[in-house]
C-alpha positions as CSV (number, residue, x, y, z in Angstrom):
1,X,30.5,-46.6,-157.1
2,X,31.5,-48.4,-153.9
3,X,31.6,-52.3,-153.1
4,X,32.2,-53.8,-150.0
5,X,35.0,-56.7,-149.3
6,X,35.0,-58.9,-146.9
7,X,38.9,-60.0,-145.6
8,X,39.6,-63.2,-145.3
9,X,39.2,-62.7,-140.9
10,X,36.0,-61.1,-141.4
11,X,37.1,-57.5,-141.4
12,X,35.2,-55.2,-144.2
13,X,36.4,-52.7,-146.7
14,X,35.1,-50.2,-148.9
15,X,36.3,-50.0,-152.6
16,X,35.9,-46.9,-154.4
17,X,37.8,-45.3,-157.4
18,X,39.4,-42.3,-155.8
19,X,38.4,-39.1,-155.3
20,X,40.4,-35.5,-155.6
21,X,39.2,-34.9,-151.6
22,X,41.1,-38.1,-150.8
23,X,44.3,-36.3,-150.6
24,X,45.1,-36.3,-146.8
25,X,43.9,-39.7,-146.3
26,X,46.2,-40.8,-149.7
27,X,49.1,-38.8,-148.0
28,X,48.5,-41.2,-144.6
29,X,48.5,-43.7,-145.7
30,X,52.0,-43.5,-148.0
31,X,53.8,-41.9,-144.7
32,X,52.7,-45.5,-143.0
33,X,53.5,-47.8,-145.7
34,X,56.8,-46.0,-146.3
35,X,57.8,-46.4,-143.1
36,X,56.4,-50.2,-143.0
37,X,58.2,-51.6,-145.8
38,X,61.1,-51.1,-148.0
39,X,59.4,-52.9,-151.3
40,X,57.9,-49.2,-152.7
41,X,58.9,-46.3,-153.2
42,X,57.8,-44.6,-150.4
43,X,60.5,-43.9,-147.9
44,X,59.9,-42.0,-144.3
45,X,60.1,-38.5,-144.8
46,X,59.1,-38.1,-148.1
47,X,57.8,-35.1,-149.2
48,X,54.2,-35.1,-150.3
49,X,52.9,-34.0,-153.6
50,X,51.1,-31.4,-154.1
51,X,47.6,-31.5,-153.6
52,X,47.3,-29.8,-157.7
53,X,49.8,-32.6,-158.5
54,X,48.1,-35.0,-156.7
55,X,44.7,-33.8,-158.4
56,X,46.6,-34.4,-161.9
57,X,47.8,-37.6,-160.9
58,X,44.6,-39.3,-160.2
59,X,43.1,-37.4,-163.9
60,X,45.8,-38.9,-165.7
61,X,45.5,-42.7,-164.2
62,X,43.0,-45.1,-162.9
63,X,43.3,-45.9,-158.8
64,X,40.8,-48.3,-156.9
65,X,41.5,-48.0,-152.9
66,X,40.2,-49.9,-150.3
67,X,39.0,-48.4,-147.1
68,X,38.8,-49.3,-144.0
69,X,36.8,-46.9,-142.3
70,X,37.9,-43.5,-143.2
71,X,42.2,-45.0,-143.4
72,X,43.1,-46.1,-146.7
73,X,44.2,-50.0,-146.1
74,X,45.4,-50.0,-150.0
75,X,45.2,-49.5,-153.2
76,X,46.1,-50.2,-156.8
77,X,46.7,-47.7,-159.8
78,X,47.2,-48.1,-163.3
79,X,47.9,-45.4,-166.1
80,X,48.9,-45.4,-169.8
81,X,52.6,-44.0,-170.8
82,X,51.3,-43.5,-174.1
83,X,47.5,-43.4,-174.6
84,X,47.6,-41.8,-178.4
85,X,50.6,-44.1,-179.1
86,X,48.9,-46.2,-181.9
87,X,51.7,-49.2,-181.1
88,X,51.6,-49.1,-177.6
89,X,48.2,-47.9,-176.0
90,X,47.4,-51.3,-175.3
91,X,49.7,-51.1,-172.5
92,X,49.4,-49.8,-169.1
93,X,51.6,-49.9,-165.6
94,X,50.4,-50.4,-162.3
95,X,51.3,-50.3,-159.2
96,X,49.6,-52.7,-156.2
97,X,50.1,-50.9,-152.7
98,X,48.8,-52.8,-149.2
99,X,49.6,-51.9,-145.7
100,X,51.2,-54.9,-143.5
101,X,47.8,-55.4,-141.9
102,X,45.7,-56.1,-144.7
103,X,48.6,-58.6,-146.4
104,X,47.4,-62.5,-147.3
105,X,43.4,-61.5,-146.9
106,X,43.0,-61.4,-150.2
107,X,42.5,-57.8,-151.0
108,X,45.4,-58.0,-153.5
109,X,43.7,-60.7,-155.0
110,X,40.8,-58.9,-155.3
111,X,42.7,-55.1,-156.4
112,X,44.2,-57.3,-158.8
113,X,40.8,-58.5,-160.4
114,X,39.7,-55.3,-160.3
115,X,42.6,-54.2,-162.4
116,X,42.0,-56.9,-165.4
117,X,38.3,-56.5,-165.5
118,X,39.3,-52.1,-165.8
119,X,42.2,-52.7,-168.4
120,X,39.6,-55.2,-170.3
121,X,36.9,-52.3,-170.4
122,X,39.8,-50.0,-172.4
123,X,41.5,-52.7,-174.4
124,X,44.2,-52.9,-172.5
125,X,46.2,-56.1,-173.7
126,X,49.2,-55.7,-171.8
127,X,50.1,-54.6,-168.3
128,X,53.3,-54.6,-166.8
129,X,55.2,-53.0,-163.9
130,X,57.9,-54.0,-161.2
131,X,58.9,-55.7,-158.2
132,X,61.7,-55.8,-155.5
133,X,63.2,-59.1,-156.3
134,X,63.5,-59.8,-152.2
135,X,59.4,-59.3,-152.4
136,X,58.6,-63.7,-152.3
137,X,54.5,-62.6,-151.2
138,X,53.8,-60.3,-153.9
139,X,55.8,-62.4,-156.9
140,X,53.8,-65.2,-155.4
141,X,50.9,-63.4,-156.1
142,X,51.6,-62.3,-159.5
143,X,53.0,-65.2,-160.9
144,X,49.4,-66.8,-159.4
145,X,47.6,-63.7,-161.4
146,X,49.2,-64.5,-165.0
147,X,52.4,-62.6,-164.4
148,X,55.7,-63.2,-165.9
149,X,58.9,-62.5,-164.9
150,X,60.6,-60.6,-167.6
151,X,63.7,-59.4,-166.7
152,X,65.8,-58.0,-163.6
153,X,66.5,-54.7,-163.3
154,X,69.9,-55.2,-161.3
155,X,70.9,-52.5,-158.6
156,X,67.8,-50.5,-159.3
157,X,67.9,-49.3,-155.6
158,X,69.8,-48.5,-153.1
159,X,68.3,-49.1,-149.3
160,X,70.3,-48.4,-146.5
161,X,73.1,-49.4,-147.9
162,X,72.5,-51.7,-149.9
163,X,71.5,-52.6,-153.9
164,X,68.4,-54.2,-154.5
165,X,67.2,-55.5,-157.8
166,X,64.1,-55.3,-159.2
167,X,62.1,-57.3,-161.8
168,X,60.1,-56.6,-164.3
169,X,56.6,-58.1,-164.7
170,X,54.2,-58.4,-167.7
171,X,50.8,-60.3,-168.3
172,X,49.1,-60.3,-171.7
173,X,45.0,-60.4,-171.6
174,X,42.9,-62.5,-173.4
């Protein structure tokens, strides 16, 4: 099912779930935003997955991306390490992904909603992930989203030529 979103300067996207036949589009879009930002881990020249792996990727997790026409502007992902786990299949990881365009219009608001009202539906309780600690937009928006800084992952990459920390993020739901 699709919904429409209206940017914050009027511009209008389509969010779906994705689909296996988004694969080229998918693969696009992460050659732009790795050579847009150093804050993923998307990197220019990255090799692509495979479209079988990318086909198991998307059975395995939960994605809601946002289009703008037929480009992907963004999108957001969640999956469970340990779904059968009975300690820990209340917890999920995501991951939040916008091109520079579409940043402070709200869509990661609006990703992010998506997100809780998903994890809610399959008693999720806990979702966590990571961010680059040089990243002040996206902890802004986390913190804002129930988010707590948990811990620093010190050195955890190394960008051209230099260490980066990350740090690890957490929310409980309600």
């Amino acid at each position: 099912m699709a919904e429409k979103f209206v940017l914050k300067d009027g511009r209008v996207l389509k969010l779906r779930q994705v689909l296996a036949s988004d694969y080229n589009a998918i693969q696009t879009y992460l050659d732009q935003l790795g050579k847009e930002t150093i804050f993923t881990y998307q990197y220019p020249g990255r090799p692509h997955k495979s479209k079988e792996d990318f086909e198991r990727a998307i059975q395995k997790s939960w994605w809601m991306v946002a289009w703008d026409g037929d480009k992907v502007a963004g999108f957001i992902t969640a999956f469970w390490p340990e779904p059968d786990h009975p300690w820990i299949k209340h917890i999920c990881r995501f991951g939040l992904h916008l091109l520079k365009a579409y940043h402070r219009q709200g869509l990661g608001q609006k990703l992010l909603t998506l997100l809780f009202d998903w994890s809610k539906d399959h008693q999720i309780t806990r979702i966590e992930g990571s961010v680059n600690a040089e990243n002040q937009a996206a902890i802004a928006l986390y913190i804002k989203n129930g988010f707590i800084l948990e811990g620093t992952r010190h050195h955890s990459t190394f960008i051209n030529g230099r260490w980066y920390n990350e740090y690890y993020i957490g929310r409980i739901q309600e």
